[in-house]
Each structure stands twice: as C-alpha cells, then as structure tokens.
N, C-alpha and C positions, 0 to 999 in steps of 0.2 A: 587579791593578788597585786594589782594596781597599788593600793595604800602604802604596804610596804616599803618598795621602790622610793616612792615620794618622801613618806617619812623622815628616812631616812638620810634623805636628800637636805631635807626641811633641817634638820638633827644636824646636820655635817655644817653648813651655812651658819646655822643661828648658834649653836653649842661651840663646836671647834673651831669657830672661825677662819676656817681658811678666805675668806675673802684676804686677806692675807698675803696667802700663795696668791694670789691673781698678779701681785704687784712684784713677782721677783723678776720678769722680765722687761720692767721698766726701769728708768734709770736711778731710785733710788729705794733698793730692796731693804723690807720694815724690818725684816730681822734674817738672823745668820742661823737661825736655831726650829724655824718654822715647823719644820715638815719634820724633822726626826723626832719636834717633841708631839708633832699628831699624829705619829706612827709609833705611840709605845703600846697600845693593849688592842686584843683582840677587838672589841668593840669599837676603837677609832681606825682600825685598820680594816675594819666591815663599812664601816659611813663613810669612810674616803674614798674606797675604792667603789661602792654604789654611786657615790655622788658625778663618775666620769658617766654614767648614765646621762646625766642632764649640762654636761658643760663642754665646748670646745665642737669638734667636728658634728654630732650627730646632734647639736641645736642649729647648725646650718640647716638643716634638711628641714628641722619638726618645729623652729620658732614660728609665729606667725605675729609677732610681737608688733607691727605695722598694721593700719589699715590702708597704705600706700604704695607700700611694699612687699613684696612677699619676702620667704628667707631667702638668706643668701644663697642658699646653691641654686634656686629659679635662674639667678641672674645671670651664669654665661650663657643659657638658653636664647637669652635676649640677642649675642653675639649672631644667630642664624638669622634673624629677621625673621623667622617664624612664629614668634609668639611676640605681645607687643602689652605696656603697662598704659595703661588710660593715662594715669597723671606720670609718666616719664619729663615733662615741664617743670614739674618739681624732683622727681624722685632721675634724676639727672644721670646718672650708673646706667640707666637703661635703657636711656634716648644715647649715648656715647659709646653704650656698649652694641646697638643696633647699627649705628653708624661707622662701627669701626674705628672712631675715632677718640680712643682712650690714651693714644699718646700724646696729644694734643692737650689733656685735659686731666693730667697725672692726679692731681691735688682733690681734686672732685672724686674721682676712681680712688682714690689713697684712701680716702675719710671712711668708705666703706669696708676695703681691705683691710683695715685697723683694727677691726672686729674678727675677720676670720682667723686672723694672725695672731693677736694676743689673747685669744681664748682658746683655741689649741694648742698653744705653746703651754698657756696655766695648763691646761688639761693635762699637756706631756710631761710635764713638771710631777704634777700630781702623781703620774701613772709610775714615773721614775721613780718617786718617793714611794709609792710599794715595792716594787721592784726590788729597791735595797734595804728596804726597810723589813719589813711583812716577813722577809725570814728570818729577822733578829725577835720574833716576838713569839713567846711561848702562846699555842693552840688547840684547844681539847681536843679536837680532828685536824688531823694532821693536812688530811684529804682537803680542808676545807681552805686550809693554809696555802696547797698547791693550787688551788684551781681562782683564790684570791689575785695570785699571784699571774698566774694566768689568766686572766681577766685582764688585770693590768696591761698586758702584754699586747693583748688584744685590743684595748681603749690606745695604749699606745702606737700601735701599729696605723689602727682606725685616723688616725688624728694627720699622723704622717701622709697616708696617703692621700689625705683631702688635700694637703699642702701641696705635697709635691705634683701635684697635679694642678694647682690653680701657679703656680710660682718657679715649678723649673727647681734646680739648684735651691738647695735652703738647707739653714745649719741644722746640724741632728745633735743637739746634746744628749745623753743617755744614760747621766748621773742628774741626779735633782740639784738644783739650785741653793743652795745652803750656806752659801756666805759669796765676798766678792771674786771669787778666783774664777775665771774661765768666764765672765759674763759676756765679755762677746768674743762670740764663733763666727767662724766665715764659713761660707755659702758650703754644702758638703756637695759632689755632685748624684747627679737624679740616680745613678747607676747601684751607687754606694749607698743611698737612700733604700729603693725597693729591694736590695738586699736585705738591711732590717729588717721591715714589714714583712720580709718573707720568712723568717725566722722566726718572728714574734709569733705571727699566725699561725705556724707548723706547733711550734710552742703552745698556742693555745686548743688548736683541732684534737692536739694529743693529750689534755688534761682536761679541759670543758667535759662537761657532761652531755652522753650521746641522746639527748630528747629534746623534743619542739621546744621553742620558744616557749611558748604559754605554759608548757609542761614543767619546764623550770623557773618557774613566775616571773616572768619576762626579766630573766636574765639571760645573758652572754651565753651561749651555748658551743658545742662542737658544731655545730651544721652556718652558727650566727658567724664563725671565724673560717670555716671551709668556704663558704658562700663569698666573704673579703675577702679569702685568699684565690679563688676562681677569677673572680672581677681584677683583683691584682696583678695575676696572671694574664688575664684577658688585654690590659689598658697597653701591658709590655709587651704583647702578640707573641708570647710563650703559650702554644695552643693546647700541647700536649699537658702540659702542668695544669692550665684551667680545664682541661675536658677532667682530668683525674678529679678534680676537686667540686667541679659541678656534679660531676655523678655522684659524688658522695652523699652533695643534700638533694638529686631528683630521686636516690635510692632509700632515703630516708622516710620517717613517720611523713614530714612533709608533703603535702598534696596541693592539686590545682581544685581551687573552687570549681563548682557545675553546676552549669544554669539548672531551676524548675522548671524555667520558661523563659522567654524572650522580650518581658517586660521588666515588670518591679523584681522579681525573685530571682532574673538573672546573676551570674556569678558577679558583674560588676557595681552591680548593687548593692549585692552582698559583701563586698568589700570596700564597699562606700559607706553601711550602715553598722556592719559588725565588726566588732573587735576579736582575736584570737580566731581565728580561723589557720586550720592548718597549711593554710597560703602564704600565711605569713611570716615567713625568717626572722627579721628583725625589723622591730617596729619604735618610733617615737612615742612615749603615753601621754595620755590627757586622763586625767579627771577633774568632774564637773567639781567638787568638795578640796580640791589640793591643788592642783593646777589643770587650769582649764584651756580649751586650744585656741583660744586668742581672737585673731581675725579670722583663721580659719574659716569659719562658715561664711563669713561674705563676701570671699572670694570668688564664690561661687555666682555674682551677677553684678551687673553693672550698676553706676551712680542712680538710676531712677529707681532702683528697688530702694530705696528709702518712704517712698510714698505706699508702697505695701505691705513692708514690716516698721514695728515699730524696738524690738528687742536691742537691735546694733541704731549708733545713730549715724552711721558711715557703712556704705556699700560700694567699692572700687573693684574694676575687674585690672588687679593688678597683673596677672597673666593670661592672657589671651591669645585665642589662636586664630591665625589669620584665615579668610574664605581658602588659600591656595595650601595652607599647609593642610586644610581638614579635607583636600583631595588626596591624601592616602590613603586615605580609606577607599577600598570597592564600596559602589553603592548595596552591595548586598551583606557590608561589614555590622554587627551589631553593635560597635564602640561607637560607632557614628550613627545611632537611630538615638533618638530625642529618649534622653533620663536614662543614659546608658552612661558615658563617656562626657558627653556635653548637652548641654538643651537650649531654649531659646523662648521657651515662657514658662511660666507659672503661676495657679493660680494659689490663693492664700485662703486655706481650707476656712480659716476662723473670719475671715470679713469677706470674701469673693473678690478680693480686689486680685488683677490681675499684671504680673510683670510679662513686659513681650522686649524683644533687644533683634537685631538686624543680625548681630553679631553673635556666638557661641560665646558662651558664659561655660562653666565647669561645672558640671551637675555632680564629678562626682568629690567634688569638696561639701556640696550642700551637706549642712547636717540640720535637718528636719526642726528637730527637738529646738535644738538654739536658737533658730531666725525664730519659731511660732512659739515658744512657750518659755525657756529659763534664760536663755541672753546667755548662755552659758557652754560652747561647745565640749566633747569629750572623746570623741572620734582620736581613732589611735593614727598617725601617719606614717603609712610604711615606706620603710625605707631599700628592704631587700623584700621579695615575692618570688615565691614559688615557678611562676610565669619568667621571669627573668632566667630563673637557675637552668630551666629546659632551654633557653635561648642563645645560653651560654654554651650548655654543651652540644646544642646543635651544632653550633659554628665553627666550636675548637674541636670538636671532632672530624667533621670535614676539613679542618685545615691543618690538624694532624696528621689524618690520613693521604689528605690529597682526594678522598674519593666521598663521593653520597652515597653511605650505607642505610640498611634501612635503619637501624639505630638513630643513626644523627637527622635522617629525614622524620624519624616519629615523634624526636623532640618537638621539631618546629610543629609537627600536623597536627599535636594537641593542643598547643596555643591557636592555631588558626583554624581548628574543628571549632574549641569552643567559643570562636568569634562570629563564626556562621551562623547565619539565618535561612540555609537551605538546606538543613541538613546535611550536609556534606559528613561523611563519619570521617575518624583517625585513619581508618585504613585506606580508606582511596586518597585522601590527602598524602599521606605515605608514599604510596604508589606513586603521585603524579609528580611530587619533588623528586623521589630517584631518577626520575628522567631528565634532571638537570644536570649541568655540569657541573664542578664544586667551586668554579667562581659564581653563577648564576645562581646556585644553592646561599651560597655565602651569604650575595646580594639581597636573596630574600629574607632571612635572617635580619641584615640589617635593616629591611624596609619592617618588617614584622616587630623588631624593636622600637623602631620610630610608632608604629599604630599602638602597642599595647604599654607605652615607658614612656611618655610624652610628661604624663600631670606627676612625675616622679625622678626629672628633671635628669636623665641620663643623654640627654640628644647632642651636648657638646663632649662628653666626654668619647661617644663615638666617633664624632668628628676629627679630636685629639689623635686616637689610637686608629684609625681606619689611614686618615690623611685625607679623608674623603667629604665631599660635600652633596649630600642628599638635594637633588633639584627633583620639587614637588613639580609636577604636570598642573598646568592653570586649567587646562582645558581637558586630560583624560583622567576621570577618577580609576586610582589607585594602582597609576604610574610614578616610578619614582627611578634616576638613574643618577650616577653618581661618577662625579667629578674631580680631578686632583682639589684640596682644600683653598690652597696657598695660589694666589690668582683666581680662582674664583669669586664669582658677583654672589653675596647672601643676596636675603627674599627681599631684603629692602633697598639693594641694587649698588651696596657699598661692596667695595673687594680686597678683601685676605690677602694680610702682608704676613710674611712671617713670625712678626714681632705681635700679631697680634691673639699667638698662641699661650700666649703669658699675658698673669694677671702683673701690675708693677709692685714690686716691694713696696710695704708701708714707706711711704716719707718722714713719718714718725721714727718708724722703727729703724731707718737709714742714716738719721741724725742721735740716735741712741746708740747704735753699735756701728761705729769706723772701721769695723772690717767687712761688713757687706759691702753688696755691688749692687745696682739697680740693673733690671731686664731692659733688653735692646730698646732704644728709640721712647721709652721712657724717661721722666725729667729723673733728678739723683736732689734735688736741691726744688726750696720754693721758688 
C-alpha cells in the first residue's frame, strides 16, 4: 500500500517535472504554461495530486531530514522552554526561539521560515492547479475525478492552516500561478483565511471516502479532512462546530489502541512500532526501499549513543524534555514509566554495550530495526490519532455546552484509563470528571493534551488558541495550572510579549513581493 503513494511521488518529480512549479513563487517563474500543461490527462492529474502527499505543510511534521534538527513544526514547541535541542549553539531557531528572542535575531529565524513558506505555497500552487484544472480533463470515473479534486481541496486547505497559524495574515492566492499577472498579493487577513480552509474541508468530508486511512491505502479520507476540520475549529474556539466534527471521526471505524499489558505491548508501543493501526487518522509514510524516515530513529537518545550503535554515525537529542515538563505526568502515569513515552537506558541486544543519559531521550521515536540492523528507518509518523479526536470533543463539547456531560467526560476518561497503571476503568474515571466544573473540566483536557500530544508537537498551538500558558509544578507531580500567555515567564524564565505569537515573514520573500508587510517588532529589511 506504502509503494504506491511513493511511486508515484517518485513518477510526479522525475517524469513531470514539476520541480518547476516550486519556482513560481520566486521571483523569476521558468514558465507561463507549467501547470496546465501537467494537468492534461488523467494519469498527470493522479501524480500531481498524490504527489501534495509528500511536499509543503505535512513535510513539516514527517521530514526528519537533520540529524540537528528535528522538522519544522517541533520548533515553536522550543517557544515554552519545555523541550530543549542539545546542539541549539548551532541549530540557532531553537536557542532564540526558547529565549523569546527572535525579534532580535529576524535573519537567523528567516533562513528557516524560508522553508515552511515556499514549500506550501508550491504545495498551494499545486493544489490550485487541480482545482482548475482536473475538471477540464476527461475521467473513466467520474467519482474518481470528484474526490481528486477534493483531495486537492483538502492538501489546500492543510497547507493554509499551517501558515496561517505560524504567520498571522498571509496572502491566499486560489488560482495557480500561470504566467506574471497577480504575482504579488498582500497579506489577506486570518479571518478571510480560515474561512477558506473551512469550505475546503466541508468540501472534502463530503466527497472523500467514509473509511480508515489504511483502508484507503493511505490516502486523504473523510475522517483525514473531518479530523483538519475539528482542530480548525478548535485553534478558532468555534466549539460547537469542532465537537460536530470530532464526533464524526470518534464515531468512525477509527479506534484507540489497547494496551496487552503495561510494558512492551502496551498501546504506546504499539504505536511506536506499528504502522496502520486504527488509531491512526493521518499519518506521514516511510519506507525502508523508497524513502526512508531519515534521522528519525536517533532522535530517540543523546550524543553518547554513538559509542553503542554503529548504523547512524550521528545521535542528537534534538528535542528533549526538560526534568519539570516530565512532572505532568502523575507518578502512577504509564507515558511516564521507562520504554513507554520516554526512557533513559538501553541496552544493545547484538553487543551488551549499554546507553544510560540523566536526561529523558524519546523512546518512542526509537525504531529498533534501524539503530540495530539496516541504518534504515520506516516508522510511519502520525500526525492526527485517534487519542487527539476524543480530546477534542471532550473539550468542545463542554464548551459548547457550558456543562460536564457524561459524553464529554467519557471522551477524556478513555484517554486517561488507558494511561493508568491502577487500573482505574472508563467508568469511574467518567464519574470522577463529572464532578468538575466545565472550566476545571476544560483544564483537564488541556493538561491530558500536554501528557499524551507532547512528541507530536501540538503544545504551542494550545498555547495560540487557549491564550494560556501551562506552568509545570517543579515540585508536585502532575500539577499543572495555567496562566494568561502574554506576560508570562516560559520554563526557561524568558517572557511573552505579544509579538512573540508570530513567526516573522520570510525576509526573502519580503524583498520579492513589495506588497507584504512584516509581523510586529520584527526587522522588514537586512
């Protein structure tokens, strides 16, 4: 199922050459004629629209293309002081972005943002050129035609919201790029933006096909664009519209993994080692034979594991979690017991040699096979889970309602049953949340996002849409209370200014089109 996908990917790049399209939003675009002449026949209008699989917003999440690095979307995690990159001395984004001080340091912060911006832009390029394209072109199934087309819709929508969420205001073209007319647009604003995305996505829930991801060989699905459109809902604190749309992928084939047991077979394991599992909404592929997951697996331990594997020649803990953020967890949490969530040695089956670190390393990036045998990761990286969807509608249900039904309380209690190690079952946990109030309720929600969405880099986008700033307890495991964002001191004892809720516009792409405007307190100029 895997092969496909890539193929085809492989097919689109090498055959059709759209590397190409990549270059219409810089300043001197290779041709006028690009995109409508790779949108003539059914089978370029298949490779194109597969190929937004692998390019623009959802390579933030699943690149691992660094061993210094992680992908980009780790990185405003770095903005809480709660996670921290070993080599931030070099990889400089992540020492600026913990200190808050990335106005200061525009150019440095620019060089990275360069990347998230001209590669969802191609992406949205791309996605537009189906869009107008894909129904000028005769289709044996017609069906196959709409839900192409909706896909697109969906890869375009996907793309927008990453933007408009690192960036504030930013231009929405929505015709592809095709010669020099209209090449620069000014900033559109956020409001006019997720309007879009919400039309795209309603667009897509309603033509996508109703089964699992894996069930539709990891493509786009109704549940992959209900799930965007929930979180969409959710960032804009429109509660009732994300509880509609969460429920529709927690009422779905979609399921939460179940631990065997409360070691290796646990649910977190299992989603550490297995690919397609019905937990998984939408996920980034890896294959070992097409493409492989990169650094991925040594991210999972710090610089001295080089002395105990020999497959990677580089091991960086480029995201790490601090002693005070990993008191969120209750110490009776199972994310927090060693080879769950995180770990702190390992021994190396094939020589006895042994890795020990002071620190919390990621166990569950470890992928086994690669550090001990082929150098080659394949581990899928998800990007939405099943666990998120119930988190979701716990929250916008109580804040729809105003009230803790048992509904909105049994979402969260099977995320937090199956994180127990006392057996605790769904229904007293049920029980014990209705006894909250629905801001208390709320807060748990939030705090239960932080324990189980940590190594899947949701914890600033909270932050965004809450206004709020999670202060870890140094000294009571798995207290957590929460503070206006803006004036608050992060973990690393710098403090939230407004401005520093935006990422700054490329400087690149600020001196390519004279009608942007750079984000507050940001440079506009080298």
């Amino acid at each position: 199922m895997k092969t496909k996908n890539f193929a085809i990917a492989i097919l689109l790049t090498g055959a059709l050459g759209l590397s190409s399209c990549e270059k219409f939003l810089e300043e001197k675009p290779l041709s006028n004629e690009t995109l409508n002449f790779f949108f003539k026949t059914e089978a370029q209008a298949i490779a194109n629209v597969n190929a937004l699989y692998r390019r623009g917003a959802p390579v933030r999440y699943g690149n691992a293309g660094s061993a210094y690095l992680g992908p980009t979307a780790s990185i405003p995690t770095f903005l809480t002081g709660y996670f921290t990159n070993a080599y931030e001395n070099q990889e400089l984004v992540c020492l600026y972005s913990k200190q808050l001080n990335r106005q200061q340091n525009t150019r440095i912060v620019s060089n990275t943002m360069n990347t998230i911006w001209n590669e969802s832009y191609s992406s949205i390029n791309i996605a537009n050129g189906g869009i107008k394209h894909i129904p000028e072109i005769p289709f044996n199934n017609e069906n196959e035609k709409k839900v192409l087309i909706a896909t697109s819709k969906f890869f375009r929508a996907f793309n927008y919201f990453y933007l408009v969420k690192t960036f504030g205001d930013i231009p929405m073209p929505l015709e592809p790029t095709e010669n020099l007319e209209n090449l620069y647009l000014k900033r559109t604003p956020t409001a006019d933006v997720y309007k879009q995305i919400e039309a795209d996505l309603k667009e897509a829930v309603d033509v996508l096909p109703a089964v699992t991801f894996t069930d539709n060989k990891n493509r786009a699905t109704k549940y992959v664009a209900a799930m965007t459109l929930a979180n969409v809902y959710l960032q804009q604190n429109k509660f009732a519209e994300a509880a509609t749309y969460s429920k529709m992928v927690v009422n779905s084939a979609h399921n939460l993994t179940q631990n065997e047991d409360l070691k290796m077979k646990s649910a977190y394991n299992k989603l550490r080692t297995t690919d397609n599992l019905p937990e998984s909404i939408y996920a980034y592929e890896f294959d070992g034979t097409i493409s492989a997951s990169g650094w991925w697996p040594t991210y999972g331990f710090n610089s001295s594991a080089t002395a105990v594997f020999d497959k990677y020649s580089i091991f960086e803990r480029v995201y790490g979690p601090s002693k005070t953020f990993l008191n969120v967890y209750e110490a009776n949490d199972l994310r927090i017991q060693p080879n769950q969530f995180y770990h702190w040695e390992y021994k190396n089956p094939n020589t006895g040699k042994i890795w020990k670190s002071d620190d919390a390393a990621i166990w569950y990036y470890v992928d086994e096979a690669a550090i001990l045998t082929t150098g080659r990761g394949t581990k899928d990286f998800n990007i939405y889970r099943y666990a998120e969807a119930l988190l979701i509608a716990a929250e916008s249900s109580a804040k729809a309602s105003n009230a803790v039904t048992a509904e909105a309380a049994g979402y969260l209690a099977r995320v937090k049953a199956r994180a127990s190690t006392t057996g605790k079952t769904v229904a007293q946990y049920t029980t014990e949340l209705q006894a909250l109030s629905p801001a208390a309720f709320v807060e748990a929600v939030w705090t239960e996002r932080l324990r189980e969405l940590p190594l899947e880099f949701k914890m600033w986008d909270d932050c965004l849409r809450t206004g709020k700033f999670p202060v870890v307890s140094a000294t009571e495991k798995g207290k957590v209370t929460y503070v206006n964002l803006v004036g608050a001191k992060n973990a690393a004892g710098a403090t939230f200014k407004d401005s520093d809720l935006l990422w700054p516009i490329s400087l690149d792409e600020l001196q390519r089109n004279p009608e942007l405007t750079q984000n507050k307190d940001y440079q506009a100029t080298n």
